[in-house]
GULUM-227195 format. One line per 2 residues: number of its first residue (from 1); their letters; for each residue x, y, z of N, C-alpha, C, O. Coordinates in steps of 0.02 Angstrom, whole numbers, plus 32768, in hexadecimal, padded with zeros to 4 digits. Each point is the difference from the previous one (the first is absolute). Last residue first. Layout:
residues N
NUM) A) X:Y:Z:X:Y:Z:X:Y:Z:X:Y:Z  ...;
***
This chain:
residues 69
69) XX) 7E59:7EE8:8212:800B:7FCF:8039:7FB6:7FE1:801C:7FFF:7FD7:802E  8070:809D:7ED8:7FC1:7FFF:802A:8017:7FD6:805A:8025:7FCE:7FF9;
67) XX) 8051:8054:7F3B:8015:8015:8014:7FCE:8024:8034:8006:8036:801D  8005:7EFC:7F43:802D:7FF6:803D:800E:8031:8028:8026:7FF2:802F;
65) XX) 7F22:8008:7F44:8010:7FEE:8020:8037:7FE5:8039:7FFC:7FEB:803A  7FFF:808B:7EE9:7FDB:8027:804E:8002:7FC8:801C:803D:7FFA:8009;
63) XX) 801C:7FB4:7F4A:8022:8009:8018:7FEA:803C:802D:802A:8017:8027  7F3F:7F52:7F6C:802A:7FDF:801E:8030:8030:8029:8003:7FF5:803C;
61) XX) 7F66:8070:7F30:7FE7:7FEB:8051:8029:7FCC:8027:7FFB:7FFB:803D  804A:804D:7EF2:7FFF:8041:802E:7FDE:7FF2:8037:800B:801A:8036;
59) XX) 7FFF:7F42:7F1F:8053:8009:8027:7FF8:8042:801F:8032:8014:801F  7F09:7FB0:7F7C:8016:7FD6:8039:802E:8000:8014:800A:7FEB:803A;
57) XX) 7FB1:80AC:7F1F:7FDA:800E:8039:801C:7FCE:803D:800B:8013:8039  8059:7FC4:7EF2:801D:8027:8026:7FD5:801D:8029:8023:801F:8028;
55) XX) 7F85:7F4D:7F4B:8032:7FF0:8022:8031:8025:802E:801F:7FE7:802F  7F2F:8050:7F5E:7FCD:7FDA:8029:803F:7FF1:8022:8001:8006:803E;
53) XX) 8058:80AF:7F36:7FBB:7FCC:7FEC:7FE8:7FEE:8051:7FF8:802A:802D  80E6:804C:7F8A:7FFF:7FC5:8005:7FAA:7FD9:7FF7:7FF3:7FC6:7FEF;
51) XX) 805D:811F:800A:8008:7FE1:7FAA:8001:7FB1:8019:8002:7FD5:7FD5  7FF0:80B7:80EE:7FC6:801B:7FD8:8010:7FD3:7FB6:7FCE:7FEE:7FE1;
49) XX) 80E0:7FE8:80BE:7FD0:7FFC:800E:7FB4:7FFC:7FD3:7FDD:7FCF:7FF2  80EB:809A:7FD7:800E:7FB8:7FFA:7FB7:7FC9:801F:7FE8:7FCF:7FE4;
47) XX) 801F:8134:803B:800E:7FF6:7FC3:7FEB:7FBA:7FF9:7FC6:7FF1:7FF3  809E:804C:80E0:7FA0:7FEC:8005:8004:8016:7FAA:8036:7FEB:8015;
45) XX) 80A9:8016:8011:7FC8:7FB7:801D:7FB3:8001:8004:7FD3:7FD5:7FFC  80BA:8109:7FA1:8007:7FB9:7FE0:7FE2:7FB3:8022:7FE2:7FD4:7FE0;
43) XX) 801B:80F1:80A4:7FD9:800A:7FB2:7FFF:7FC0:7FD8:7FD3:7FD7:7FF2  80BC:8044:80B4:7FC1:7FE6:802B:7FD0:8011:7FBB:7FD3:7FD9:7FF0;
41) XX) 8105:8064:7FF1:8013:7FA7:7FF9:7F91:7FFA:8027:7FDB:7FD0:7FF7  8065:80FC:7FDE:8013:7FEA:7FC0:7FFA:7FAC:800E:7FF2:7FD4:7FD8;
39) XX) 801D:80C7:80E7:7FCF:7FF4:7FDE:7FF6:7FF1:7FD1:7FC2:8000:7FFA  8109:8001:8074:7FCB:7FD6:801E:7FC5:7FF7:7FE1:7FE5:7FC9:7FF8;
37) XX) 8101:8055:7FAE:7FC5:8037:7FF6:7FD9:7FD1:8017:7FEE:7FD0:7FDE  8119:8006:8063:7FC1:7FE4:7FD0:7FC3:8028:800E:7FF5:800D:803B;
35) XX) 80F3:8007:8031:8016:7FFE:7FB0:7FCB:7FE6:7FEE:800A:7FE0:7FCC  7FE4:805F:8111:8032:7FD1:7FF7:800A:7FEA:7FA6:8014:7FCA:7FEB;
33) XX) 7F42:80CE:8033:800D:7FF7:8041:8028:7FBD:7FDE:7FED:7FDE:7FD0  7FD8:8103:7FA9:8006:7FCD:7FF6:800E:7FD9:8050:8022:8026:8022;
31) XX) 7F75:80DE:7FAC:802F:7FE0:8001:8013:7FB2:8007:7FFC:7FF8:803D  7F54:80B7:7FDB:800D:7FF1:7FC2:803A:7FDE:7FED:800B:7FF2:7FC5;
29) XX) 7F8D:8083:8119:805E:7FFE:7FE4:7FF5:7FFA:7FA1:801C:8025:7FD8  7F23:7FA6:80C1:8013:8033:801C:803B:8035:7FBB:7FFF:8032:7FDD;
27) XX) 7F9A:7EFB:8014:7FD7:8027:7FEE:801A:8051:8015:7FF1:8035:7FE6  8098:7EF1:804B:7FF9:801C:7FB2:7FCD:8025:7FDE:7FFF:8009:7FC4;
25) XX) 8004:7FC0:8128:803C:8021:7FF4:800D:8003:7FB2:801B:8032:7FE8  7F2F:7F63:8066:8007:8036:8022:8038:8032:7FE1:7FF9:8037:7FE6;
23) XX) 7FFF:7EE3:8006:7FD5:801D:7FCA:7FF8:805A:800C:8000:802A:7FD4  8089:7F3B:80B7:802C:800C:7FA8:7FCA:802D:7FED:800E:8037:7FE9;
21) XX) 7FA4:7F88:80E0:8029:8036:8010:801C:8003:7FB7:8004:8039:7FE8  7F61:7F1E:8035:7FDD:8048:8004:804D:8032:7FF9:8001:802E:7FD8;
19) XX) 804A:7EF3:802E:7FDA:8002:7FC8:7FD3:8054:8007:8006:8027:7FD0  8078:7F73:80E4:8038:8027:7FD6:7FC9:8007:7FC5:8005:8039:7FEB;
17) XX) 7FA5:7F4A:80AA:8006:802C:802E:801B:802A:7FC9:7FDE:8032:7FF6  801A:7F15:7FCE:7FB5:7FFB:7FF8:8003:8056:8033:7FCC:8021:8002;
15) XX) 80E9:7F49:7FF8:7FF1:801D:7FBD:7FC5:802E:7FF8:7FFA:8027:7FD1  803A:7F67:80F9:802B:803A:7FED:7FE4:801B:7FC3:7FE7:8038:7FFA;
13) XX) 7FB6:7F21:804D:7FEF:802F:801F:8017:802C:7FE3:7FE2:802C:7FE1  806C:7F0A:7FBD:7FC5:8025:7FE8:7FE3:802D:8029:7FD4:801D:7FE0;
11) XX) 80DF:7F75:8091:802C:802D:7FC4:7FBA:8015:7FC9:8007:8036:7FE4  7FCB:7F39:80D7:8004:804C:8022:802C:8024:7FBB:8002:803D:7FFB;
9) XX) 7F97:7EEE:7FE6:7FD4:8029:8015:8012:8048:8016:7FDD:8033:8001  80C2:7F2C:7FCD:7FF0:800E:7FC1:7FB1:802A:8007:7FEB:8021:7FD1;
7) XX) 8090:7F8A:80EE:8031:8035:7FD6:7FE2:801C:7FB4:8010:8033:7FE1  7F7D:7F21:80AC:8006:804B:802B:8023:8037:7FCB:7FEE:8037:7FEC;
5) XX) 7FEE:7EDC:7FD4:7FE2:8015:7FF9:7FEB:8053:8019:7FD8:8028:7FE9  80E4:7F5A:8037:7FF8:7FF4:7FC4:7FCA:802F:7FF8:800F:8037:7FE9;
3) XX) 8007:7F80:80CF:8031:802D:8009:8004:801D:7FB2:8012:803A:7FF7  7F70:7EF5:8039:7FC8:804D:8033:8040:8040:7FF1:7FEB:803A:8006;
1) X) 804A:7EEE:7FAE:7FCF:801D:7FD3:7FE6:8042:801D:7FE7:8033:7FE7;
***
C-alpha cells in the first residue's frame, strides 16, 4: 500500500509541477499544450463548480483538500 501510495503521491506532484508551466505557456504562446486549452478546461471546472450550489462548494473543498498538506 505504502508503494501504491508513493507512486500515486509522486505522479500528483508531477502534475501539480506541469500545471503552472501549461498555463504559462498558453499565456505566453496562445498556443494549445499537448492538444488541450488549459484554460478552457480550468474555466469550465470552476463554472461546474459555481452552477453546482451548496453541492459543488463541497466537491471544491473536498478536492482542495487533497491539495493542501
Amino acid at each position: 500500500m505504502n508503494y501504491i501510495g508513493g507512486f500515486f503521491g509522486g505522479l500528483m506532484a508531477v502534475m501539480m509541477a506541469i500545471l503552472p508551466v501549461t498555463i504559462l505557456w498558453f499565456v505566453l504562446t496562445g498556443g494549445d499544450v499537448f492538444g488541450m486549452d488549459i484554460i478552457a478546461n480550468l474555466t469550465t471546472l470552476v463554472n461546474n463548480f459555481g452552477d453546482g450550489g451548496f453541492t459543488g462548494l463541497v466537491v471544491l473543498l473536498l478536492v482542495a483538500s487533497f491539495f493542501v498538506e
